[in-house]
N, C-alpha and C positions, 0 to 999 in steps of 0.2 A: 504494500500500500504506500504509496507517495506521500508524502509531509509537507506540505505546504506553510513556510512561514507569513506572517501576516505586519506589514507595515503602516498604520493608519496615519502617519506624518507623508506618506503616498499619494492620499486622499485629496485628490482637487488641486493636484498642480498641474503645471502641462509639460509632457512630456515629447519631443521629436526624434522617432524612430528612424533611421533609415534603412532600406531593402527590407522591408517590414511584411510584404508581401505574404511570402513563404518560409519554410526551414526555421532556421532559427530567429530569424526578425521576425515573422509571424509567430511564433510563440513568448519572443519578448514582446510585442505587442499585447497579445493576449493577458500576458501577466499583467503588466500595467493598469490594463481594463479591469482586472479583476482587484485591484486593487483600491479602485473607484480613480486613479490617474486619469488626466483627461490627454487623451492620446491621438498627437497625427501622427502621421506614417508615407514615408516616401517610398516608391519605386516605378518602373518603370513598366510591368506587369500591370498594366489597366484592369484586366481581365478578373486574374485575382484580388488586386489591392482592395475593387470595389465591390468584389465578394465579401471579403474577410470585416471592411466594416459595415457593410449593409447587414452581417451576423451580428456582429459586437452591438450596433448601433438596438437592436431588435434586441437583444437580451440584457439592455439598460446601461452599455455603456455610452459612453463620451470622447468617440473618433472620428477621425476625418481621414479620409487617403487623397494624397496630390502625388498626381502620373507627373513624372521628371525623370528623366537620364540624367543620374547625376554626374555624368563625364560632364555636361555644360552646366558651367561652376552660373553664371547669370539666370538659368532658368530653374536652379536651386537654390540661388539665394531668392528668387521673387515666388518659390512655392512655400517657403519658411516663411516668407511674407506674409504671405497668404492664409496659411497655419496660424500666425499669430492674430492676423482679427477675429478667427474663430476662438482658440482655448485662451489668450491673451498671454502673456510673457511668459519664456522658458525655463523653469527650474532645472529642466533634464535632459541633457540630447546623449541618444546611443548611436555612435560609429558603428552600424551592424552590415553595412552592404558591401557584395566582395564575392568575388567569382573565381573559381580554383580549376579554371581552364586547363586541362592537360595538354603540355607541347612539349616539342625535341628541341633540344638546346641549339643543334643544326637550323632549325628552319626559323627561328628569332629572327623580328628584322625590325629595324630601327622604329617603325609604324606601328608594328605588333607590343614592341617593350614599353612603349608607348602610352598607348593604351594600355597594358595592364596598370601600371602605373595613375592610370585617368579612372581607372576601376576601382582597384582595393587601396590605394592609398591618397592620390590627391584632394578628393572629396572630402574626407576626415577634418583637413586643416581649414575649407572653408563653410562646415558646418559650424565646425566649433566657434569660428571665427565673427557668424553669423546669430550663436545662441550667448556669446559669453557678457554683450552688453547686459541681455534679458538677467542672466546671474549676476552679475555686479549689482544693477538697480533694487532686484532680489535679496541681496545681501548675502548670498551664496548659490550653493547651486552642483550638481554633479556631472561630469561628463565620462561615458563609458565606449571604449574604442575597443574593437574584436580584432585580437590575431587570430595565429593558427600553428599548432604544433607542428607544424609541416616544414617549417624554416628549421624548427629544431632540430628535428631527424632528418632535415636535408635530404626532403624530397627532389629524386633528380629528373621528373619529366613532367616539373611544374616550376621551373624556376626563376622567372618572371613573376608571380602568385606570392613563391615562400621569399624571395628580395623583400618584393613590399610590404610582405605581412612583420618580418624579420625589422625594418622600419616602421612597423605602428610602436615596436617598445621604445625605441629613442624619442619619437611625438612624443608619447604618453610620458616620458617622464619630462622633457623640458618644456611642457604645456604645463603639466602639474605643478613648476616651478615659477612658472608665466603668471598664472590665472591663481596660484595657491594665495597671497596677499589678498585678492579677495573675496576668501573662503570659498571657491571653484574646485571642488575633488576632481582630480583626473586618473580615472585608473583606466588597467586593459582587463580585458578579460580574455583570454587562450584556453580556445577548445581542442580536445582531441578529433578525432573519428567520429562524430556526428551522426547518426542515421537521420538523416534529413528521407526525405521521399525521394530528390534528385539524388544522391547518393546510395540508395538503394536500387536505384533504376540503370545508374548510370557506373557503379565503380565497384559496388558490392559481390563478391564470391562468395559461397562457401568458404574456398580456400583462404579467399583473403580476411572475411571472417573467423576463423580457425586461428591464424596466425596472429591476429590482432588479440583476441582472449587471450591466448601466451603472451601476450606483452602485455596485457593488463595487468596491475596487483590486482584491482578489484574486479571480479567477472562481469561479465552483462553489458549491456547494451550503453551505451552515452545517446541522450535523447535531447532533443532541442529545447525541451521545459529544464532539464537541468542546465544548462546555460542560462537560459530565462532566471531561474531562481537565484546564479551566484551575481549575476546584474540588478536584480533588484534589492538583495544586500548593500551591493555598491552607490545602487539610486538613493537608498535612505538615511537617513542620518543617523541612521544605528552604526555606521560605519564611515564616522565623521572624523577620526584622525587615519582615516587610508587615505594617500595618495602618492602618485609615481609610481604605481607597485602595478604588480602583475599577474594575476588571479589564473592558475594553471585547474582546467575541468577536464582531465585524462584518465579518470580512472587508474591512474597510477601508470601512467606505459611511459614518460618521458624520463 
């Protein structure tokens, strides 16, 4: 049975998700919401975003989805705009969007590394950039940035993906030191292996299941709620002298 902890200093701030969609941004989404957080949500997936809060919105939460490729930093700073006259000023933004594209280190091409980079990393810095006046005003405030264990173990036919993710910990901690004076937490959070539904569909064996439980200390599956769970630790001020740090949810494999 799952354990869900309960933060009521949660209650009625606003929250900006990004890649909220699906996987794991759709379950921190979901948390938020359940936490009565009044939650938008960026991605790119039309389809989904306005599934997930036409649900939320129908079983009493308080979300909004704005369609944005956050590769264009201009049409994401004016959907955070946008975000803000509905929930009003940001107590919380999650760095969750980020795409773990499999390629051969041969076929990289100056366009392609590029782009990754316009993916899982450049976004991060003009979110944060975009939410941190709202926590100043606020008089603090939290920001939550996603690696990926993948840089760790030096994944070798993602490495463009494990580069950037490998730079969300440098942001994370010289933002924490940027934004800490006025009371702004900046942590990361790094997940292992994930069963997202695209990682099940798309990268998951048997085999490579099998061998991933030998690396685990702890058996079992890693699920997108538990990522959701150690993010909203870090959303609340229960956990208001962390910052710069780096929150490892692996099950024990790294």
């Amino acid at each position: 049975m799952r354990v869900e902890a309960s933060y009521p200093d949660l209650a009625g701030k606003a929250a900006l998700v990004t890649g909220g969609a699906d996987g794991i941004g759709r379950a921190i989404v979901e948390a938020l919401a359940q936490q009565g957080t009044k939650v938008a949500f960026l991605d790119r997936d039309t389809k989904r975003g306005e599934s997930l809060a036409s649900e939320l919105v129908r079983t009493g939460g308080t979300v909004s989805f704005h369609a944005v490729d956050l590769r264009e930093i201009p049409a994401t700073q004016a959907a955070i705009t946008a975000a803000r006259t509905i929930h009003g000023p940001f107590a919380i933004g999650i760095n969750n969007a980020g795409h773990d594209e499999r390629h051969d280190f041969e076929a990289v091409s100056e366009a392609y590394w590029d782009d990754r980079f316009a993916v899982n990393l450049r976004p991060m810095m003009f979110v944060a950039q975009a939410l941190a006046p709202d926590m100043r005003d606020l008089g603090g405030g939290a920001l939550v940035n996603l690696s990926s264990t993948s840089w760790m173990k030096g994944s070798p036919h993602m490495i463009a993906y494990t580069t950037a993710k490998s730079a969300v910990i440098g942001f994370t901690r010289s933002l924490a030191r940027a934004l800490g004076p006025d009371g702004i937490r900046v942590n990361c959070v790094t997940p292992g292996w994930v069963m997202t539904e695209r990682q099940r569909s798309q990268w998951w064996t048997p085999e490579k299941g099998a061998t991933n439980q030998t690396a685990q200390a702890l058996k079992g599956e890693i699920l997108p709620e538990d990522i959701a769970q150690m993010v909203l630790f870090l959303c609340s001020d229960v956990s208001r002298m962390c910052a710069g740090q780096n929150f490892i949810v692996d099950a024990g494999t790294v």
